[in-house]
PyMOL commands that place a pseudoatom at each C-alpha (Angstrom):
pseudoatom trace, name=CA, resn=UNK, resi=1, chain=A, elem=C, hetatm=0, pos=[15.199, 6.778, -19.125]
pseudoatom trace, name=CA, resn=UNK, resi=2, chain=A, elem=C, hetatm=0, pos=[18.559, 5.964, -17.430]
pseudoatom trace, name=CA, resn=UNK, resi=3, chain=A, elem=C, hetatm=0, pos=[21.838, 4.485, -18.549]
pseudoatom trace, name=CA, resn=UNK, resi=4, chain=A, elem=C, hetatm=0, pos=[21.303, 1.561, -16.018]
pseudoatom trace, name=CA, resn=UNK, resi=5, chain=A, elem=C, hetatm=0, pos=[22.455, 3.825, -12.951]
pseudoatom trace, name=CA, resn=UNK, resi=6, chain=A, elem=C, hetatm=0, pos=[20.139, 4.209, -9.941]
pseudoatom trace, name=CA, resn=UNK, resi=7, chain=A, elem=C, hetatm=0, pos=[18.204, 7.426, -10.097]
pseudoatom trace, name=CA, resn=UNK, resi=8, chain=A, elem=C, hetatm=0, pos=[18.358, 10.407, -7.806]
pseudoatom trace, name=CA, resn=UNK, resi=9, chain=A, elem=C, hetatm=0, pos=[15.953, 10.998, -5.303]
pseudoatom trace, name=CA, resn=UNK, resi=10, chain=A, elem=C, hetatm=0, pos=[15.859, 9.560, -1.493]
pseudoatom trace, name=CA, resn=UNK, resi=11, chain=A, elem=C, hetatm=0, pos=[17.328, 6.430, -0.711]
pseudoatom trace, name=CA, resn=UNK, resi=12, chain=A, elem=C, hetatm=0, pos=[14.021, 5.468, 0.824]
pseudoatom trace, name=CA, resn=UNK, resi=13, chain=A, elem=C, hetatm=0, pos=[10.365, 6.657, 0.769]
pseudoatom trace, name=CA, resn=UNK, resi=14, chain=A, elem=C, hetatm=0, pos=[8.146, 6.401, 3.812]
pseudoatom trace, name=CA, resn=UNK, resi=15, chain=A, elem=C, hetatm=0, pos=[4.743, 6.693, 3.092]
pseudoatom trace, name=CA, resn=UNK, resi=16, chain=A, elem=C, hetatm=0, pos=[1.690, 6.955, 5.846]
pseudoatom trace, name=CA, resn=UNK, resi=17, chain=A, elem=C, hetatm=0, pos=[-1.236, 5.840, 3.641]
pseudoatom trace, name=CA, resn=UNK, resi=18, chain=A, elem=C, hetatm=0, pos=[-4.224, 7.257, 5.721]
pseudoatom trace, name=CA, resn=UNK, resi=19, chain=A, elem=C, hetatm=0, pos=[-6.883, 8.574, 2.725]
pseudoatom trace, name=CA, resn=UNK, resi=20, chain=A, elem=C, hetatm=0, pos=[-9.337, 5.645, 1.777]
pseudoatom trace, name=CA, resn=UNK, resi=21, chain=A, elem=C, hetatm=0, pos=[-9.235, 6.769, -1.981]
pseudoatom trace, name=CA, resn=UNK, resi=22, chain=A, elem=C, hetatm=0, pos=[-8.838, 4.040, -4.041]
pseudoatom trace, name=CA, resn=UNK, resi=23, chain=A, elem=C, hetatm=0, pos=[-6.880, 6.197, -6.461]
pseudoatom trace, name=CA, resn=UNK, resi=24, chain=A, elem=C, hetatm=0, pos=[-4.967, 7.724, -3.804]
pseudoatom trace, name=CA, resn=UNK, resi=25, chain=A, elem=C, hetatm=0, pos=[-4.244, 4.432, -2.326]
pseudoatom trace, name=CA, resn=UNK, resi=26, chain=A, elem=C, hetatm=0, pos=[-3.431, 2.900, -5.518]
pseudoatom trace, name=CA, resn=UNK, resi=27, chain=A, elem=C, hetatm=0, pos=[-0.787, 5.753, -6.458]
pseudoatom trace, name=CA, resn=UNK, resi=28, chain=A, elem=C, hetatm=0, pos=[1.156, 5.171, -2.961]
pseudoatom trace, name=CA, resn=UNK, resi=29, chain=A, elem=C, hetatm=0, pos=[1.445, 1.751, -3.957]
pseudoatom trace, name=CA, resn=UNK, resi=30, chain=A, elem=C, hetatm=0, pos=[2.988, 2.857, -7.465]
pseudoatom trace, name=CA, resn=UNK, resi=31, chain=A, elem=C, hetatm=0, pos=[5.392, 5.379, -5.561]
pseudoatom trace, name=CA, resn=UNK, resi=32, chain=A, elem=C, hetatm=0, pos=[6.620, 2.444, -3.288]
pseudoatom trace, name=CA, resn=UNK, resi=33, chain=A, elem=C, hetatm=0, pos=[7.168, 0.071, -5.978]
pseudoatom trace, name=CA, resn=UNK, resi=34, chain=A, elem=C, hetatm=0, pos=[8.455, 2.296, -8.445]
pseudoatom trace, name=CA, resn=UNK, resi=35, chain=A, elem=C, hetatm=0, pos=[11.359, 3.381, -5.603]
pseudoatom trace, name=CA, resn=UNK, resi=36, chain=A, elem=C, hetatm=0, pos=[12.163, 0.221, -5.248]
pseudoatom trace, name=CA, resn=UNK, resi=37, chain=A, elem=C, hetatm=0, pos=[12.229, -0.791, -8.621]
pseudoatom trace, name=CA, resn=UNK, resi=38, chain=A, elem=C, hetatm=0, pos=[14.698, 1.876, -9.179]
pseudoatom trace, name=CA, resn=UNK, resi=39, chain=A, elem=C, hetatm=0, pos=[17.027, 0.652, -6.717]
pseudoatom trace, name=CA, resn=UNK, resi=40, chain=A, elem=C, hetatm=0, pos=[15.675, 2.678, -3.164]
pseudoatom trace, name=CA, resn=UNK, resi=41, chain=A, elem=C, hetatm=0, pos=[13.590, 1.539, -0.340]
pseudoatom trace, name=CA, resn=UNK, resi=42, chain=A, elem=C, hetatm=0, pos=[10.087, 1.886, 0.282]
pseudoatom trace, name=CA, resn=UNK, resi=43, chain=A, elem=C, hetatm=0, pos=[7.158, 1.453, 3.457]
pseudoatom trace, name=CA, resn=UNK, resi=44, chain=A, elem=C, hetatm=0, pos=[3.906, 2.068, 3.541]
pseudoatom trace, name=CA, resn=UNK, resi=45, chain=A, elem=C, hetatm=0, pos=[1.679, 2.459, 6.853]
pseudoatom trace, name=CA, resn=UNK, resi=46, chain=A, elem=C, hetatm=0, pos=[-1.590, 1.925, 6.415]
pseudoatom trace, name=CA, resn=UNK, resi=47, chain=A, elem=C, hetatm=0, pos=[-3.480, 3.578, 8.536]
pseudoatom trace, name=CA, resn=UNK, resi=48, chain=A, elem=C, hetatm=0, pos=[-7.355, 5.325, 8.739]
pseudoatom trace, name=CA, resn=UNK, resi=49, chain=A, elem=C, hetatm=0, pos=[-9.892, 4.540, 6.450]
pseudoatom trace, name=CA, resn=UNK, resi=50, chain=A, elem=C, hetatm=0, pos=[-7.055, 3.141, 4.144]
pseudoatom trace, name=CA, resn=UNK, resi=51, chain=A, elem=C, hetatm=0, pos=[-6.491, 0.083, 6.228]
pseudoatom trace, name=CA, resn=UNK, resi=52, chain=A, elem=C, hetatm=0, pos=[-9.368, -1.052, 3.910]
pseudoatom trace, name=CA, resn=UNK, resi=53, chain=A, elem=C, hetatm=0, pos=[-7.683, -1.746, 1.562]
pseudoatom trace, name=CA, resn=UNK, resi=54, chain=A, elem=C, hetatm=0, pos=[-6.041, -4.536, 3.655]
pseudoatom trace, name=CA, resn=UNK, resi=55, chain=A, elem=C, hetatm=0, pos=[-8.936, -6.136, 4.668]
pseudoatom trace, name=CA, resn=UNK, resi=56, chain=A, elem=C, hetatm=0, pos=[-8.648, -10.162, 3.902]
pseudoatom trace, name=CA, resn=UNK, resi=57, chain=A, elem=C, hetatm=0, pos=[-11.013, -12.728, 3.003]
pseudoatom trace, name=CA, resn=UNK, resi=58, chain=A, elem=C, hetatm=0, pos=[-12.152, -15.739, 4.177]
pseudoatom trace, name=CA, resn=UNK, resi=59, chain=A, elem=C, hetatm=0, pos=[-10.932, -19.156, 3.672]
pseudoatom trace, name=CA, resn=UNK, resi=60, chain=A, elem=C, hetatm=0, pos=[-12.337, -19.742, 0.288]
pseudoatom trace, name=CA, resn=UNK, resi=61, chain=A, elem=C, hetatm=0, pos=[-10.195, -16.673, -1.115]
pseudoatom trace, name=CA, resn=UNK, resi=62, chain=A, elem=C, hetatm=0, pos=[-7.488, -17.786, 0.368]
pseudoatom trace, name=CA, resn=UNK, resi=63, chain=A, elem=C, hetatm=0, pos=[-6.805, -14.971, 2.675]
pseudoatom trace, name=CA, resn=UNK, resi=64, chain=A, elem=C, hetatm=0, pos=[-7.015, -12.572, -0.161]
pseudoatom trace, name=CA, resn=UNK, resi=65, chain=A, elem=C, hetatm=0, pos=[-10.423, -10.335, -0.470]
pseudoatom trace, name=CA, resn=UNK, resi=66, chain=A, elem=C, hetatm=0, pos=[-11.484, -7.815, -2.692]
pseudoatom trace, name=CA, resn=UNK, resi=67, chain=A, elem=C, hetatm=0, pos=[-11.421, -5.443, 0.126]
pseudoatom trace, name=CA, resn=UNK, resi=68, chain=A, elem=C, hetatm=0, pos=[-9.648, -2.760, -1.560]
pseudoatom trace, name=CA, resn=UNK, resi=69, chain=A, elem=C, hetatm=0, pos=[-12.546, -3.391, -4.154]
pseudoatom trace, name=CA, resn=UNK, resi=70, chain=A, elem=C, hetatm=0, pos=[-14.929, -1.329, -1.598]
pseudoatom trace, name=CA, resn=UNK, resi=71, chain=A, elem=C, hetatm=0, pos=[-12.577, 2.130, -1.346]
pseudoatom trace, name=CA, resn=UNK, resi=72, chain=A, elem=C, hetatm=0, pos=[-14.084, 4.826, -2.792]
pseudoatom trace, name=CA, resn=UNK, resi=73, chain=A, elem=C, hetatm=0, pos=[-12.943, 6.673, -6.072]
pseudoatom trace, name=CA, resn=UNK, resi=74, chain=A, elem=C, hetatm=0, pos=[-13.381, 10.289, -6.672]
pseudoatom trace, name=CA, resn=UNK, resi=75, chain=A, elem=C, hetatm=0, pos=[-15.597, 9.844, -9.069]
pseudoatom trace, name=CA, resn=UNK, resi=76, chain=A, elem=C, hetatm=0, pos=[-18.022, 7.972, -7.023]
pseudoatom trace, name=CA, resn=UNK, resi=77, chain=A, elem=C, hetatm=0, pos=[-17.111, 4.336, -8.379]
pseudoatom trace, name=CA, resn=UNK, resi=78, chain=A, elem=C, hetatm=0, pos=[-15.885, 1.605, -6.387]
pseudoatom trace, name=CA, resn=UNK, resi=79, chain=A, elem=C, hetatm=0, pos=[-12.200, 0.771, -6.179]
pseudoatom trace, name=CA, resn=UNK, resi=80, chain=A, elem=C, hetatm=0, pos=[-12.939, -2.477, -8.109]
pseudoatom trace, name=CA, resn=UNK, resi=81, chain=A, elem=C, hetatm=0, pos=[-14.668, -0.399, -11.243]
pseudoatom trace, name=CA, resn=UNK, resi=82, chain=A, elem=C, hetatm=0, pos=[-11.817, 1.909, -11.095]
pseudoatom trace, name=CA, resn=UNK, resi=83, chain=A, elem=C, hetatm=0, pos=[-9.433, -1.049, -11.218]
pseudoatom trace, name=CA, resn=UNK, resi=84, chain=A, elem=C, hetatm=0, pos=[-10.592, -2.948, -14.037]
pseudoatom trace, name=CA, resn=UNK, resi=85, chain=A, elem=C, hetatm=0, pos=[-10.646, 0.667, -16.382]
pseudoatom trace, name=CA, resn=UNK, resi=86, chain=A, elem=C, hetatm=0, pos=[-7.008, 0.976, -15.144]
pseudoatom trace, name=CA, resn=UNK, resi=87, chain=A, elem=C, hetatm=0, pos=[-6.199, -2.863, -16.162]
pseudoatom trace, name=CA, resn=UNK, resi=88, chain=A, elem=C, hetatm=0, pos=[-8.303, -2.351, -19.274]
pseudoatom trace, name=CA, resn=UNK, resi=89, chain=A, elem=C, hetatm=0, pos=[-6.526, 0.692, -20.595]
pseudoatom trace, name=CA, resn=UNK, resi=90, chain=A, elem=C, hetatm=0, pos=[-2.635, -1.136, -19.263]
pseudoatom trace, name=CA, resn=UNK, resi=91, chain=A, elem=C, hetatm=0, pos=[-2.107, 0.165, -16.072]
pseudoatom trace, name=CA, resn=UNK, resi=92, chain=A, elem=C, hetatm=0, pos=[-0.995, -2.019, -13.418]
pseudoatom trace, name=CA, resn=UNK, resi=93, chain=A, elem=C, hetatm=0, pos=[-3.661, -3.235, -10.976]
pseudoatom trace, name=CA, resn=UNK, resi=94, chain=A, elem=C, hetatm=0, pos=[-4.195, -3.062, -7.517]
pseudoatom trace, name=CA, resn=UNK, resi=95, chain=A, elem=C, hetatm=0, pos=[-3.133, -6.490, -7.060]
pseudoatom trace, name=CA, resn=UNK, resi=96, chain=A, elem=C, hetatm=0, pos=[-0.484, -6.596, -9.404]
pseudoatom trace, name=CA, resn=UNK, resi=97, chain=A, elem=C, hetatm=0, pos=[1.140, -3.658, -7.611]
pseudoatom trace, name=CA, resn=UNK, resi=98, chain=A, elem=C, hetatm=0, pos=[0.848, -5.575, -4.202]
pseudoatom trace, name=CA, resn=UNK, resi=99, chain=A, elem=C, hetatm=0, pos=[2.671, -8.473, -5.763]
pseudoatom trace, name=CA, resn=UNK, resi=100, chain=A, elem=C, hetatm=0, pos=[5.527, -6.489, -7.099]
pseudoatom trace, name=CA, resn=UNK, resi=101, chain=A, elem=C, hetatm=0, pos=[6.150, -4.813, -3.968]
pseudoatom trace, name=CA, resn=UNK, resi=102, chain=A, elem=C, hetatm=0, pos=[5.861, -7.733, -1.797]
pseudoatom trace, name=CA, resn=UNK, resi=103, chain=A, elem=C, hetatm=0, pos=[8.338, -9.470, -4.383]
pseudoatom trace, name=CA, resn=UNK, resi=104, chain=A, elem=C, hetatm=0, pos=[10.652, -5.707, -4.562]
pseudoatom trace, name=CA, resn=UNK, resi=105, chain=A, elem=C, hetatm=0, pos=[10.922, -5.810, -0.770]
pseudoatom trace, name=CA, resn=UNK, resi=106, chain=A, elem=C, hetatm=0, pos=[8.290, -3.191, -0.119]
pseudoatom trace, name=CA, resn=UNK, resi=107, chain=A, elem=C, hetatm=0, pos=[7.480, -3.210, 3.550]
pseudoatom trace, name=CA, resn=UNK, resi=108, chain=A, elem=C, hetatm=0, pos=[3.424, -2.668, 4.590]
pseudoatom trace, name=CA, resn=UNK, resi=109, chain=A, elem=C, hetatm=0, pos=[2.847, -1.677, 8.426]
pseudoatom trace, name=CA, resn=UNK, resi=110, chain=A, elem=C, hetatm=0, pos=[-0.610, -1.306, 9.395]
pseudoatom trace, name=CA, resn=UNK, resi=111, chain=A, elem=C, hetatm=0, pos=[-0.867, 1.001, 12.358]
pseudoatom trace, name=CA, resn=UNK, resi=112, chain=A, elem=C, hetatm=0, pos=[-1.737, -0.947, 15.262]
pseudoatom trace, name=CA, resn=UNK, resi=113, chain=A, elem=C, hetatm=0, pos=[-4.042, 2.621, 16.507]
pseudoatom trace, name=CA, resn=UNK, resi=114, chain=A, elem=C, hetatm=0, pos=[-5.537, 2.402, 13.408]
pseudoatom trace, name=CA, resn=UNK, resi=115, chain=A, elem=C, hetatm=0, pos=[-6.856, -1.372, 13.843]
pseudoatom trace, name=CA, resn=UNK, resi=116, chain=A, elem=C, hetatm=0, pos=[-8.066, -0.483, 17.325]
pseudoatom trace, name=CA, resn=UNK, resi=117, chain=A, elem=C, hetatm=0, pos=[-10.424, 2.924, 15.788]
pseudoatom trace, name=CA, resn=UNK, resi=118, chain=A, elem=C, hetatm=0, pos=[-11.804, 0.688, 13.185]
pseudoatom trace, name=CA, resn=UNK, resi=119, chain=A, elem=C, hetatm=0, pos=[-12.654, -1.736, 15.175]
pseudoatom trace, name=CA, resn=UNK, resi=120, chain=A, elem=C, hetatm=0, pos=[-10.749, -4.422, 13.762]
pseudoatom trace, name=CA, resn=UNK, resi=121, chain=A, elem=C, hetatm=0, pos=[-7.525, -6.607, 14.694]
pseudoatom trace, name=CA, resn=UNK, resi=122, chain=A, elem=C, hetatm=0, pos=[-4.850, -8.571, 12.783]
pseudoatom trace, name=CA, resn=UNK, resi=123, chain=A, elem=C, hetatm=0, pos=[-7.186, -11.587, 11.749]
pseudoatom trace, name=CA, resn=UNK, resi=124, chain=A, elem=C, hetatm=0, pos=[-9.557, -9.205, 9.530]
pseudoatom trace, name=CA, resn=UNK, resi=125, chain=A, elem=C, hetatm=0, pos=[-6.444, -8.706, 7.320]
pseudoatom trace, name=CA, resn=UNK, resi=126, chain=A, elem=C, hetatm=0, pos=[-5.264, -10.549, 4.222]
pseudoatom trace, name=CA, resn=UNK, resi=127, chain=A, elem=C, hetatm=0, pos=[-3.768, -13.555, 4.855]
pseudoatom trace, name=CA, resn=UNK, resi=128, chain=A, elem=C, hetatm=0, pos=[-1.680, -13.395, 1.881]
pseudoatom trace, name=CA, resn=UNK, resi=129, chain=A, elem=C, hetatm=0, pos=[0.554, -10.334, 2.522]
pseudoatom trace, name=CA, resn=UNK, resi=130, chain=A, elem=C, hetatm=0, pos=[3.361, -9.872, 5.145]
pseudoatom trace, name=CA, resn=UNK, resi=131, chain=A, elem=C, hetatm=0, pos=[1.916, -6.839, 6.856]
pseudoatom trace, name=CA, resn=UNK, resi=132, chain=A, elem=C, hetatm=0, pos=[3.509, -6.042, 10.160]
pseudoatom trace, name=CA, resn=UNK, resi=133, chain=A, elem=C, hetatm=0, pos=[0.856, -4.422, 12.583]
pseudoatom trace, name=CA, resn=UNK, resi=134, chain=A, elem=C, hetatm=0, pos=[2.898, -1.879, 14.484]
pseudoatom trace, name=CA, resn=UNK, resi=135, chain=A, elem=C, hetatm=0, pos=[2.866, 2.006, 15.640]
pseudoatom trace, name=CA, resn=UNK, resi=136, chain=A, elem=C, hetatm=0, pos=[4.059, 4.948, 14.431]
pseudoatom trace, name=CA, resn=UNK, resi=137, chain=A, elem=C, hetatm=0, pos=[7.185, 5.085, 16.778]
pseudoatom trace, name=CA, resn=UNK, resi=138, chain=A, elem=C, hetatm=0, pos=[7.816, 1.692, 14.550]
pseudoatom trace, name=CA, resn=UNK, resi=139, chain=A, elem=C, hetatm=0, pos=[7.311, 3.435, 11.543]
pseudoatom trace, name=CA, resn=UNK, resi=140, chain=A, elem=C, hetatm=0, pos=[9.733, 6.504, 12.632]
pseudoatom trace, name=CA, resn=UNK, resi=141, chain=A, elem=C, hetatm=0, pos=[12.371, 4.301, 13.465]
pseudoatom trace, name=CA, resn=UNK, resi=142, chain=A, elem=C, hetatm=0, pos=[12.397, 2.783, 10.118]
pseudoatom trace, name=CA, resn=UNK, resi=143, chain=A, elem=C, hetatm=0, pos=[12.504, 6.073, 8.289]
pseudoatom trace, name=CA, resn=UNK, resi=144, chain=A, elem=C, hetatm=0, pos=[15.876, 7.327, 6.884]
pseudoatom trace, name=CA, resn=UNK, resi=145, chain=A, elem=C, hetatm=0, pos=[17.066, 10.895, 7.644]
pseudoatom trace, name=CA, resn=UNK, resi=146, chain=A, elem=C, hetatm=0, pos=[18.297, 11.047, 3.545]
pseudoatom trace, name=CA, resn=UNK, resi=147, chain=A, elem=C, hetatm=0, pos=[14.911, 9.994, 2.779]
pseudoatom trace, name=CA, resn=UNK, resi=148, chain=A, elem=C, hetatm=0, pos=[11.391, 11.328, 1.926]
pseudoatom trace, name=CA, resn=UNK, resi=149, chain=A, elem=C, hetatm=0, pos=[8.617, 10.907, 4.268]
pseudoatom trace, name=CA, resn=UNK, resi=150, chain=A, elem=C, hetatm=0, pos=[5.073, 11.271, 2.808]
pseudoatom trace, name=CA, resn=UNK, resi=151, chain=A, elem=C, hetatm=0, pos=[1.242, 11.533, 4.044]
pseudoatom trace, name=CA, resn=UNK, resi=152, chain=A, elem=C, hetatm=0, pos=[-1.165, 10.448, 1.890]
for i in range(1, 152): cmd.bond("trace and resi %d" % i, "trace and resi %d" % (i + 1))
show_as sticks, trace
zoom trace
């Protein structure tokens, strides 16, 4: 624990989210939110077969899907099964972890290279979420030289 001071570490964590593993992708979200929490900066840029996990709904969801519900876990589970042990045993959800980082400030690019290989565009994502679609010379730019960044 702290005395209320920020902690050490980078003033901002850039992390390319490529892997489609739900835990994987669930974890990145906990490092961004977490830095943020604690006073840093945090962006995540979704990218390869974790671009998934942005996938959106239709109208009757509200934008939102269960999209992320479909990644794979290592231990051959859906993301969704995965999710509801985490929630079960009090670890913060998938969707409870997008809503603190899109209330923290955490910013989600989805790589716009990364749309075009899977075949998608901007309208198969959620609805719900301010995700920028952008490149990686975007995602440079908006690195910090005193911070970290990360592939995942």
């Amino acid at each position: 624990m702290t005395d209320g001071a920020p902690l050490a570490g980078p003033e901002k964590i850039s992390l390319i989210v490529f892997s489609g593993d739900y835990e994987r992708v669930h974890y990145a979200l906990c490092v961004a939110t977490t830095a943020v929490a604690v006073g840093g900066a945090a962006t995540l840029l979704f990218t390869g077969q974790a671009i998934g996990a942005l996938v959106g709904g239709g109208e009757a969801e509200g934008g939102r899907s269960a999209g992320w519900r479909a990644l794979p876990g290592s231990d051959g589970r859906a993301g969704g099964a995965i999710d509801d042990d985490y929630r079960a045993r009090g670890v913060a959800g998938f969707e409870e972890l997008l809503a603190a980082g899109a209330e923290l400030g955490v910013r989600l690019i989805v790589c716009e290279m990364g749309l075009r290989v899977a075949g998608l565009d901007r309208a198969a994502l959620r609805a719900d979420l301010a995700i920028e679609e952008a490149g990686l010379a975007t995602f440079l730019a908006d690195a910090s030289a005193a911070g970290a960044i990360t592939f995942i």
